[in-house]
N, C-alpha and C positions, 0 to 999 in steps of 0.2 A: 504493500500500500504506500503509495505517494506519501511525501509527510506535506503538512500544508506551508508553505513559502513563507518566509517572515518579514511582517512589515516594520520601517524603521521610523516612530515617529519623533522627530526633527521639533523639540521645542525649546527657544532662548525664551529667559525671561528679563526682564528689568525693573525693578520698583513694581512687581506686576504679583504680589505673594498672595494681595487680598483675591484675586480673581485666579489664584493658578490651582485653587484646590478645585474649582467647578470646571475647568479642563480636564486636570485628570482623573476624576470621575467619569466623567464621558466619555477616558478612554477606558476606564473598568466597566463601564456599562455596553461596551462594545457585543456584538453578536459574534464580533470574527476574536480570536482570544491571542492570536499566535502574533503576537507583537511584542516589543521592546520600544521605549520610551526616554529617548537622551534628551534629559533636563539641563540645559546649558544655564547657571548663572551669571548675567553679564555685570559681576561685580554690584549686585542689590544691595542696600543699605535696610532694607525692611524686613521683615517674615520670611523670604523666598526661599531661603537655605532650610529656616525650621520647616516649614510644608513641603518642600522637594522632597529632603529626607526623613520626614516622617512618611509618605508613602513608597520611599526607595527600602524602608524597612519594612511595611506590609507587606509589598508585593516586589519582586527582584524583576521583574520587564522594567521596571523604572530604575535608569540609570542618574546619576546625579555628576556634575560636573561644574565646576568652579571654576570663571574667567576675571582676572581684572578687566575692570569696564573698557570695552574694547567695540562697541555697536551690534547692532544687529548680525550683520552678517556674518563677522567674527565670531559670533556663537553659533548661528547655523552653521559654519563651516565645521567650528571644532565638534558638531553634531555628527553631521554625514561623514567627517574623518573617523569618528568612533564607530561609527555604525555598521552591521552586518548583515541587515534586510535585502530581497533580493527586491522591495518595494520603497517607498518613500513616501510618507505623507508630512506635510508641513500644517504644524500647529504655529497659534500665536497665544502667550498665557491669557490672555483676556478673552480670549474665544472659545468654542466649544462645537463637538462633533456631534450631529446623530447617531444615533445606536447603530445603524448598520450600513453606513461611510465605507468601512474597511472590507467588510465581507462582500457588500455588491461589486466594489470595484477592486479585490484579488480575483473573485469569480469573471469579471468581463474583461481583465486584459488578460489571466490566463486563457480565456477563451478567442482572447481577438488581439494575436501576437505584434500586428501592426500599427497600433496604437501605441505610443510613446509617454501619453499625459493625458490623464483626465479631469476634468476641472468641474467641480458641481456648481449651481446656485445658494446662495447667499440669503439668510431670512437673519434681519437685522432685529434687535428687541434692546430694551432697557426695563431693568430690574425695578426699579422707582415707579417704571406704569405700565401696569400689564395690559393696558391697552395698547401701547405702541409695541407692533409687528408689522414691520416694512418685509416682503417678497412674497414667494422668492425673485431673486431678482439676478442680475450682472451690473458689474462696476457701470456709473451714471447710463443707465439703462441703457446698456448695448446690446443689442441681438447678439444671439449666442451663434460662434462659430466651429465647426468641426473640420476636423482633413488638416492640411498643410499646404505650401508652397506660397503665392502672392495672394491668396484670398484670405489666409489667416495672415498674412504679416501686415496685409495692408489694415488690418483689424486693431492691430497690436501697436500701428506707426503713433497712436494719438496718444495712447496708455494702456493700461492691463484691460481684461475681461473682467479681474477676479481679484479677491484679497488671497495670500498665503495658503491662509487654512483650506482651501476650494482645491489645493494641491494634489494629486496620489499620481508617482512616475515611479518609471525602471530604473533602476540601478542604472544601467545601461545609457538612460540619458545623461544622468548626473556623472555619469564617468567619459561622455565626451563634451557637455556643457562645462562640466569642470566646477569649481567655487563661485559660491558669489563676490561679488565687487564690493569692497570697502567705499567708504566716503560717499555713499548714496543711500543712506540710512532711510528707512520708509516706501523707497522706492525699487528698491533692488531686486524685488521678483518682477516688477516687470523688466526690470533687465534682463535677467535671466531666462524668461519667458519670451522675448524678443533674440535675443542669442540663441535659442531651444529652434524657434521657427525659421530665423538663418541658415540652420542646420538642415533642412526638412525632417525636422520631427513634426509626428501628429499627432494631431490634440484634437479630445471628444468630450463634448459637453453633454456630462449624464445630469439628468433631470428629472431620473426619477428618485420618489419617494424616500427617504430614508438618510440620503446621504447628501443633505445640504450641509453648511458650515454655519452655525448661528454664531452670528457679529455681536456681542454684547455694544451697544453705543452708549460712549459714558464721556465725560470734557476730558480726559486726559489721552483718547485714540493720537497716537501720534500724525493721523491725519489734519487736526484740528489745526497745526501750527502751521497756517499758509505760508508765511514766509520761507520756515526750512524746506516743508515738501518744494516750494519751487523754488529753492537753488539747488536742493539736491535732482531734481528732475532735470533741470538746465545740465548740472553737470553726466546727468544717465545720457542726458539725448544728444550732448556731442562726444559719447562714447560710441553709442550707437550709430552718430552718421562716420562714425570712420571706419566702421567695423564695415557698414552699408558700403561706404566709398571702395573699402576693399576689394568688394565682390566684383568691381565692374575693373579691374584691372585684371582680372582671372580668365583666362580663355576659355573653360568649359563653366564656367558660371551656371548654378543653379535656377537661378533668376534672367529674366531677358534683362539687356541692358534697359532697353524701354521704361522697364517696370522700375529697375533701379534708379533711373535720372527720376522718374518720377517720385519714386519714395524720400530721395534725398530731396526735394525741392518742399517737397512735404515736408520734411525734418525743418527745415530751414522757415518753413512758414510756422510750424508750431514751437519751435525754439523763440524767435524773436514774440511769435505772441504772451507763451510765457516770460521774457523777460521784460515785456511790456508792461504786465502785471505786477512783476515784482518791483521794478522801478516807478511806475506812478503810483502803487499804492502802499510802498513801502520807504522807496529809497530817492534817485535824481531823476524829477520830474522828464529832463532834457533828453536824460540817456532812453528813459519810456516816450517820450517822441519818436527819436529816432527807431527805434524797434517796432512801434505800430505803423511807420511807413514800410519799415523791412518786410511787416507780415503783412499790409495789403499788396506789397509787391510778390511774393513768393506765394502768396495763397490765392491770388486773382482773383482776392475780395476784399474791395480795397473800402468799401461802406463799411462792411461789418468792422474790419480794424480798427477803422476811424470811433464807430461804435462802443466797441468793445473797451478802445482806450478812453475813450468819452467818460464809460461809467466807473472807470475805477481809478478817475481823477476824482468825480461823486463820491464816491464812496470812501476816499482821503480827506476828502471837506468833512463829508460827514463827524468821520472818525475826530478828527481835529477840534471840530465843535462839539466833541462830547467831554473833550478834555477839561480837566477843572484847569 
């Protein structure tokens, strides 16, 4: 008899102790059993060591592991360095898995070898009101994509589909995508899931029943801090067009050049929009000028830039006059 494949699940935590006992619960409530659990601490100052190793002593799948604070990635790496699964799923501590996450999706990519990734939908909630239940859904409600080549990457040019937890891959990818990237803290699986579709890996969007990732939403989501998410996204997305620019000096190219000039032109339109963003409504008014002409010029929409930079001079007034 076969023995059942083990999955490795991938979780750092940070300052994140009050919310990591209802993750790993969820992954004791799991239907599929055959897993291990590398608890990466990225250097917590809270609880996170006492609750890691208090259930690293109930149950031995939970691994525990102690980092000087070093980011996110740096903990998922020294994760998947430890790990022995022939699967992967990415947790984040403040998040939580449905019961049968792990068992529907070791069942369909043993059964469907040519899938690489699969990424569930997302049902967002907050503990404080049991009325609020957003999905299921995908990152700012994108249609969900499956396969590979230029229909998923052109998906993936704007941002992810998916948070972390939505994650379950092969070993096999993760052993030619390689580590994630330093110094893009919050943003970095879509890196890696843009380097993944570079690749032609494929990715299926299951949607069924069981194996959504529930988003706890609480003010402390590292999404909440617009200004880092976009300087750390500026810095992913001129990682990203040189990896892009790459491809087109390759003679057997995966991608038509076509597809390439276009993607990069793309990069180039949603880079200066994000830094439009961050400089009128954070930093030099002048330098967010210049960047909203950039992206009505590379995005051949030169109303909406005008636009778009319009309201997040507003919403700098705004801010300004709330100041005491």
């Amino acid at each position: 008899m076969t023995s059942a494949p083990l999955v490795s699940v991938i979780l750092p935590c940070y300052n994140y102790g009050r919310y990591l006992s209802d993750a790993l619960e969820s992954l004791l409530a799991q239907t599929y059993t055959t897993w291990e659990c590398i608890i990466v601490n990225d250097g917590s100052t809270d609880e996170t060591e006492e609750v890691a190793k208090r259930f690293a002593q109930k149950d031995t799948r939970f691994k525990y592991i102690y980092q000087k604070n070093s980011g996110v990635s740096m903990a998922r790496n020294q994760a998947l360095q430890a790990a022995a699964g022939t699967y992967f799923q990415l947790l984040d501590a403040d998040d939580i898995l449905e019961k049968d996450k792990l068992k529907l999706q070791v069942a369909y990519l043993e059964e469907n070898p040519e899938i690489d990734l699969m990424y569930s939908s997302m049902i967002f909630f907050k503990e404080a009101d049991p009325n609020y239940v957003v999905g299921p859904k995908l990152m700012h409600d994108k249609q969900p994509v499956s396969g590979s080549g230029e229909a998923l990457l052109k998906q993936l040019l704007d941002d992810n589909l998916f948070l972390p937890g939505c994650m379950f891959f092969r070993r096999s990818l993760y052993e030619e995508v390689g580590l994630f990237k330093k110094g893009i803290e919050g943003i970095e699986d879509w890196d890696y899931c843009y380097r993944a579709a570079l690749l032609q890996k494929t990715f299926f969007h299951d949607s069924r029943s069981g194996t959504c990732l529930l988003v706890r939403s609480h003010d402390n989501n590292a999404s909440n801090n617009s200004k880092t998410m976009l300087i750390h996204k500026i810095k992913a997305r001129l990682a990203l067009m040189e990896e892009t620019d790459a491809l087109l000096t390759k003679k057997q190219a995966a991608f038509s050049k076509s597809f390439l000039y276009r993607a990069g032109r793309l990069h180039k339109a949603f880079l200066n929009r994000d830094k439009s963003r961050l400089y009128l409504y954070h930093d030099n008014i002048f330098k967010g000028v210049g960047s909203v002409l950039r992206h009505g010029y590379y995005s051949g929409k030169p109303f909406f830039a005008l636009y778009d930079g319009a309201y997040w001079i507003k919403e700098r007034i705004k801010r300004k006059m709330r100041w005491p």
